[in-house]
N, C-alpha and C positions, 0 to 999 in steps of 0.2 A: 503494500500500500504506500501510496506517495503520499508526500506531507506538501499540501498548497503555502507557495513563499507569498507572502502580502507586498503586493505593490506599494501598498502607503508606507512612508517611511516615518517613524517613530519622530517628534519633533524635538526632542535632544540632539538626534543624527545629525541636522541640519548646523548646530551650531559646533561639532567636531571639527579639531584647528584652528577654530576663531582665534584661540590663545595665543598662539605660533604667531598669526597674522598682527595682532594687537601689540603682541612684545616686541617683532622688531619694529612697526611702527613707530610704536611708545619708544624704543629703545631707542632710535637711531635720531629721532627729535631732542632726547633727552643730552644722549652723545652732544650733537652742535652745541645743543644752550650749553654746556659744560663747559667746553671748549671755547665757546665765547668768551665766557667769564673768566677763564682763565688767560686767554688775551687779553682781556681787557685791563687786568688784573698786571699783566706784565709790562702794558704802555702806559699802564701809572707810575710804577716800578721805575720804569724808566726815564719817562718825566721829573719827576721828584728827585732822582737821583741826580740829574742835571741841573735843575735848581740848585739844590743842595752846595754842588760844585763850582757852579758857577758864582753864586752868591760867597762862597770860602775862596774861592780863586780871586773876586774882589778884593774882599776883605784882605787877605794877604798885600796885592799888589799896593794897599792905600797904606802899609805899614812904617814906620819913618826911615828905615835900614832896605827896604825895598822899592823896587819903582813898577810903572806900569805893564810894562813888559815879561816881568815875574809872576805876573795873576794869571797870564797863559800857560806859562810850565806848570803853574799850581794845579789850575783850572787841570788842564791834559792828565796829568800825573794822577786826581781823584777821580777822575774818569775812564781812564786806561786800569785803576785799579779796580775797579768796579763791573765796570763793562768792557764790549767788544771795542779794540781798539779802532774799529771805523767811527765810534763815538765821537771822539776826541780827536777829529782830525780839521775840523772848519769852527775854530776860534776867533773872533773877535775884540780888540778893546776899543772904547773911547769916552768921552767925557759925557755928560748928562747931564741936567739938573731935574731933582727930584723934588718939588713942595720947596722951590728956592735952594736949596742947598746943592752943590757939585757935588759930585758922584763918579766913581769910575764905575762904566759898565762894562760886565761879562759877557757875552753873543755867544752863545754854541747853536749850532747848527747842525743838526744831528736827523740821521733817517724813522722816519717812525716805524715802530717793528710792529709789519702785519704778522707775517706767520714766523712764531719765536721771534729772535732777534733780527730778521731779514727783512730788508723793508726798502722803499724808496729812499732814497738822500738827500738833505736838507730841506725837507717836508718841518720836521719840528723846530722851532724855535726858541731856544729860554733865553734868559735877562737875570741878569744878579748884580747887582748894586751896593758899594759903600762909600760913604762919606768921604771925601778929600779931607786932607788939611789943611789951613786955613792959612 
């Protein structure tokens, strides 16, 4: 005797795999946002870190036993320590006034890092400023 197979399919059936389909969905959206943030997260890094240097490489060159040309080696020398040395290769000095007061400013010109540290070239800009002496 044969046993009759049912044509209608059970409606659990219908949803077998969805999970597979959902996970790498879910999964592979989740991956970029991660990824993102985690760049994003490095071109702050990076930023700041430039600041940082720029604004100490001022500071230096405004010192009474230093001149303005020393806040570049400064500058480079925290930057090269830091980061890739394509960083710290397009420095700038000159004078400024800031709220009245002279200023030596810093200029780096530095690549913005899309993927890791690889990026276009002098896309970013920072500024770092110290008082002169009077």
């Amino acid at each position: 005797m044969r046993r009759r197979i049912s044509v209608r399919e059970n409606p659990s059936d219908r949803e077998q795999g969805a999970a597979v389909v959902d996970f790498a969905l879910i999964g592979g959206l989740l991956t970029v946002i991660f990824i993102a943030i985690i760049q994003l997260t490095l071109v702050l890094h990076v930023r700041n870190t430039l600041i940082d240097a720029a604004a100490s490489g001022a500071r230096y060159g405004t010192l009474a036993d230093r001149s303005p040309q020393d806040a570049v080696g400064r500058t480079e020398e925290l930057i090269r320590g830091s980061l890739a040395d394509s960083y710290g290769s397009d420095i700038s000095i000159g004078e400024s006034t800031v709220s009245g007061v002279r200023t030596l400013e810093v200029v780096v010109r530095a690549p913005l890092p899309v993927i890791g540290l690889i990026g276009p070239a002098g896309v970013m800009e920072v500024r770092g400023h110290a008082a002169l002496p009077s």
